[in-house]
N, C-alpha and C positions, 0 to 999 in steps of 0.2 A: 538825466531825466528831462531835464529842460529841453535837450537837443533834440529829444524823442519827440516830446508835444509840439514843440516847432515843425518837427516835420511832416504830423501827423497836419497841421494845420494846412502847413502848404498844398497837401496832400486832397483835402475836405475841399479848398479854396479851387482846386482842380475841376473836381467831380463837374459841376457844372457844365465845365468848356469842353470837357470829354463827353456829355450826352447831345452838348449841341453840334459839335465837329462828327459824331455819330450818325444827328440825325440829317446834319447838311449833304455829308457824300451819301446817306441812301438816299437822299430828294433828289441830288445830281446824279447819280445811275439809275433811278424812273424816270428823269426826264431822259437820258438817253437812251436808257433802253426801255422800254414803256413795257410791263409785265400785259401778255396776253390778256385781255376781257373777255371770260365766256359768254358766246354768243348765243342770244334768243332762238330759239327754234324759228329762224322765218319759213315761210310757204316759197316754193319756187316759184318760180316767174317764166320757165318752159319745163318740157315735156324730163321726165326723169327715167332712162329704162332703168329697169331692174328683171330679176329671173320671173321668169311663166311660172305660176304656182299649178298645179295639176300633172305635171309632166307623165307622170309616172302612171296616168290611169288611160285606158282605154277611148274611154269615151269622153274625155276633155281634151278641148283645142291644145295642140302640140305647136309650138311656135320657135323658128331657127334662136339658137342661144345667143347671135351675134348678129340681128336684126330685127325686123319685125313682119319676115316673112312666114304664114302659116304652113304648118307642115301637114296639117289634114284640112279635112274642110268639113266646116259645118254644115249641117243638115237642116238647109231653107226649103219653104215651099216655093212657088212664084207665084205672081200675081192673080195669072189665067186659072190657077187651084183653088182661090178661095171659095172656101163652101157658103159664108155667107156674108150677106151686103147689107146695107142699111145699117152698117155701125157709124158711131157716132163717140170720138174720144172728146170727151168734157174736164176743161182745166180753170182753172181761178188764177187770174192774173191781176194785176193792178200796179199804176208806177206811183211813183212817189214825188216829193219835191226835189224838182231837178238842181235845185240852187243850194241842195247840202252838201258841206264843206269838202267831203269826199270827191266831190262832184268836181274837183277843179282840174285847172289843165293837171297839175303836176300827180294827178293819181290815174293818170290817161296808163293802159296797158294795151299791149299789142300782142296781137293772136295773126301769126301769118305776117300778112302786109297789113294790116287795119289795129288800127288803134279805137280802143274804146274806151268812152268814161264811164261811171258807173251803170249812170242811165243806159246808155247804148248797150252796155252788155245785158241787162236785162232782157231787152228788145231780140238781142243775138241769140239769146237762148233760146227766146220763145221761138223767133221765125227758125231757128234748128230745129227744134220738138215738131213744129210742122211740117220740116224739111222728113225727117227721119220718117215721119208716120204714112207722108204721101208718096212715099220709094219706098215701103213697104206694104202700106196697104192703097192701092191708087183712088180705091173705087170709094172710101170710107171720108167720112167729114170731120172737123175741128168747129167746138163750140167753145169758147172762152169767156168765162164767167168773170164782171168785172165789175168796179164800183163806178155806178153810172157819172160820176164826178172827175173821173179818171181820164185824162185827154190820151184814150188809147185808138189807135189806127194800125191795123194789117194788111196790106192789099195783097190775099193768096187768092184764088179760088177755093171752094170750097171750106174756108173759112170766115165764121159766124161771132160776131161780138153781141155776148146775153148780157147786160145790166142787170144786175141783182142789186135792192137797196140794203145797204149794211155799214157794219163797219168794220171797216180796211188797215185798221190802224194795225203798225208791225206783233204788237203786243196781245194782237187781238185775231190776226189772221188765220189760225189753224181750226177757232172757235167757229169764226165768219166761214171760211170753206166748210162746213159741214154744215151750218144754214143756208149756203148757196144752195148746195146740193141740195136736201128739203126742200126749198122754194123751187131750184129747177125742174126736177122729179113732180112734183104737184102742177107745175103748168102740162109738164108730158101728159098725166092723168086728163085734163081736161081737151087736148089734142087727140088723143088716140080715140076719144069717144066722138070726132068729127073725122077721123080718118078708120075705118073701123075695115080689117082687112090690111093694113102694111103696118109691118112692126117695124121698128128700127130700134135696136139696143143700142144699152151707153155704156162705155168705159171710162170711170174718173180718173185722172191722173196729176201727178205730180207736174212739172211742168218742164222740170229737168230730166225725163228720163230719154229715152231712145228707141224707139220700136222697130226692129230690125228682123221680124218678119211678123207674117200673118198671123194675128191671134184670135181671127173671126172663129176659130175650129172651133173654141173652146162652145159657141152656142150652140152647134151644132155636135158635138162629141159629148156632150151632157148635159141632154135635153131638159133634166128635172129641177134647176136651181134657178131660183131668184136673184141671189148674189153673190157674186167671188171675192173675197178676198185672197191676199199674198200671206204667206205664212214663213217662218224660218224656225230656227230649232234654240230659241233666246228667250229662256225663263222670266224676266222681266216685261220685257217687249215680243212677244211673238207675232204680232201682226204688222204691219206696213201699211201703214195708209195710202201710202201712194198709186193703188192702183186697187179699184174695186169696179167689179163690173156689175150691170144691172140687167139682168131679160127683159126687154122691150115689151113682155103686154102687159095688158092690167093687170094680172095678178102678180106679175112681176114688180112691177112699179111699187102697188101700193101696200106691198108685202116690204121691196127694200126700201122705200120711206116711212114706214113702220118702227122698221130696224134702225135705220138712221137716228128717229127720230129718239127712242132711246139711247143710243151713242151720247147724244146731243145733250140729253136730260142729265145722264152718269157725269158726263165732261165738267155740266155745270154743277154739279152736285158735290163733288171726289175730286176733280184736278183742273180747278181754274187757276191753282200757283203755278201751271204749267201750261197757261193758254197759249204760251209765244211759241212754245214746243212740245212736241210729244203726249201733249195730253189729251188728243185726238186716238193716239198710239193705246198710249193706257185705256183708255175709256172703252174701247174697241174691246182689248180685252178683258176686261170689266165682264164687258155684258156676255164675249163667248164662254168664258171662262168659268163665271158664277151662274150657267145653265147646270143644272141638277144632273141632267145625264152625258153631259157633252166631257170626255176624255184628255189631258192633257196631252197626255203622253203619244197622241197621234201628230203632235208636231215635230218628234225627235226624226221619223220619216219622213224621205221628204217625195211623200208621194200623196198624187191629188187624192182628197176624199169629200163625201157630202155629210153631212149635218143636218138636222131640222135643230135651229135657235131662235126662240119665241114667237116660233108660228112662222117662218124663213127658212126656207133650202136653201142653206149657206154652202156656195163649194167653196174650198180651201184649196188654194194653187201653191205651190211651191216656190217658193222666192227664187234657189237657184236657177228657174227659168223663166220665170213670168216678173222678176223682179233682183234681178242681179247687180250687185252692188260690189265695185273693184273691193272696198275693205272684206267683207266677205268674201269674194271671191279667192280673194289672199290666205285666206283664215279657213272659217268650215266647211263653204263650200267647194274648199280643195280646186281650185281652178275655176275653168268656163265650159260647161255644158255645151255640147257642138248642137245637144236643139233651144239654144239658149233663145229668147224671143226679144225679153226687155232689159236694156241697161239702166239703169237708174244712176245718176251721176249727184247722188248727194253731198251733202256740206261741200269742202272747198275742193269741187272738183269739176268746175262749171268750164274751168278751161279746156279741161281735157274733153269736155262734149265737144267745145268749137274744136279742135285741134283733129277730133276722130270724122266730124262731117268734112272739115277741109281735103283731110287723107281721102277718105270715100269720094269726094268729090271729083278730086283729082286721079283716083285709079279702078272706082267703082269697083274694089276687092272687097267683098266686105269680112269673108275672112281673116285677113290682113289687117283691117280695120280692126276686129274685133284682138287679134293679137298685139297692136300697138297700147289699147285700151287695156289686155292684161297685165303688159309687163309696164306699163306706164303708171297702173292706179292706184299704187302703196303708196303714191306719194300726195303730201296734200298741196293743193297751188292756191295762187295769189288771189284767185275768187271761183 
């Protein structure tokens, strides 16, 4: 019995040196073989293809499986077609302090041969969005709505820097763009009563998007509205702020600063937790939405229609043409419409706009172009 517990002692007196000789060779086979760390979803840092979504439909861009050459061609107008002149694309721009920490050499990215820091890629988008709109539309003008504090400078032709007093702040900026707009539309009202006899309409836009053909028809293909907006088939958000047009006369004007001007009311009223995003988006539908006779169910179509919303001939444009986005285009909009008009290159996909004017640049396909931006846009990049 004694020999028993003796050995059982021996035995207890063990255990220790056993869990630390245990746990020494698994610390020595992680330092040599170091167990996989799963990795963060990063953004790429170039161009990603992947499959053409739409293949399979008629009237969506068909693009080689094993390039990025188009296999149909979209349906542009030209230049010498446009029906009508005196447009005027209006954007909200503003930069920021160039000395934040992002801003340093080591967050420099390069698109092509050019490296860019924060700042400067802002600047590349913007002179892109001008690039895009005057090799599409030649005859039409860029107004840039900006916080008169802001050391902004573009030397284009027919590009205009508006100062609006506001504030610019990142937090505050989707709230501030929609008082631009109000304040810029209220000086039109007191021009047009000195110019009486030449209208010239506005289109607000994002500032990322891409205008890749004429979309002056739209004033002229339906005479009756005051304002456009984009529309998709997304229960929550069906409207797009990024691209609303405005009829050029007075009644136009001060019909869609009317409307505006309630947008503006609802935002602050319902979705100031949502001023740094999308609460321009909601507000929007707010007010089309809670009109008494106005139908939801006309956004599952994605074909234009008009409206009257509180006292506004409101058209409703189609997103998958007047405002196409590669994530949807992936998704419901089942490919790329070959009369597709605007690309919109939202959240992190600001490189693939530089990457799509370089291409255009260099081969003036814009076909082509527009297929490298299909099978390129599932993916999200580094800004």
């Amino acid at each position: 019995m004694m020999r028993t517990l003796s050995g059982w002692r021996r035995f207890l007196m063990l255990v220790p040196l056993l869990f630390f000789l245990a746990h020494f060779f698994s610390v020595t086979e992680l330092h040599y073989n170091p167990r996989p760390v799963p990795n963060k979803q990063s953004k790429s840092n170039h161009l990603v293809l992947g499959p053409a979504a739409g293949q399979g439909f008629s009237n969506r861009l068909h693009c080689h499986p094993q390039g990025i050459k188009a296999l149909n061609k979209t349906h542009f107008s030209t230049a010498s077609t446009s029906l009508v002149d005196n447009i005027h694309f209006v954007t909200v721009f503003t930069l920021y302090n160039a000395t934040h920490p992002d801003d340093r050499l080591s967050n420099l990215v390069t698109v092509g041969n050019t490296s860019y820091s924060k700042l400067q890629r802002s600047m590349a988008i913007l002179n892109i969005f001008v690039n895009f709109i005057q090799a599409a539309m030649p005859r039409s003008n860029v107004i840039i709505l900006t916080d008169p504090a802001s050391d902004l400078s573009i030397h284009k032709n027919g590009v205009t820097i508006h100062p609006i007093q506001g504030e610019y702040s990142r937090d505050k900026l989707m709230l501030q763009r929609i008082r631009s707009y109000i304040a810029f539309l209220e000086t039109r009202t007191d021009k047009i009563s000195q110019n009486q006899g030449h209208i010239q309409h506005y289109i607000f836009t994002d500032s990322d998007i891409a205008v890749v053909d004429d979309i002056g028809h739209i004033f002229h293909d339906y005479p009756n509205f005051h304002l456009a907006l984009t529309f998709r088939n997304n229960k929550e958000q069906p409207l797009n702020s990024g691209f609303i047009a405005v009829r050029g006369t007075p009644d136009g004007i001060v019909r869609a600063n009317t409307f505006l001007q309630e947008v503006l009311k609802v935002y602050r009223s319902r979705y100031m937790k949502a001023s740094r995003m999308l609460g321009d988006q909601l507000a929007l539908a707010w007010v089309v939405k809670s009109h008494p006779s106005f139908d939801p169910k006309k956004f599952t179509k994605a074909q234009a229609f008009l409206d009257d919303i509180g006292g506004a001939a409101v058209l409703f444009l189609p997103c998958v043409v007047y405002n196409w986005t590669p994530p949807e285009g992936a998704g419901q909009f089942h490919g790329m419409p070959l009369d597709v008009k605007v690309i919109h290159f939202k959240g992190s996909r600001k490189r693939l706009m530089l990457e799509s004017w370089n291409f255009f640049s260099a081969s003036s396909d814009i076909s082509d172009m527009l297929c490298l931006i299909l099978r390129s846009g599932r993916t999200k990049y580094d800004f």
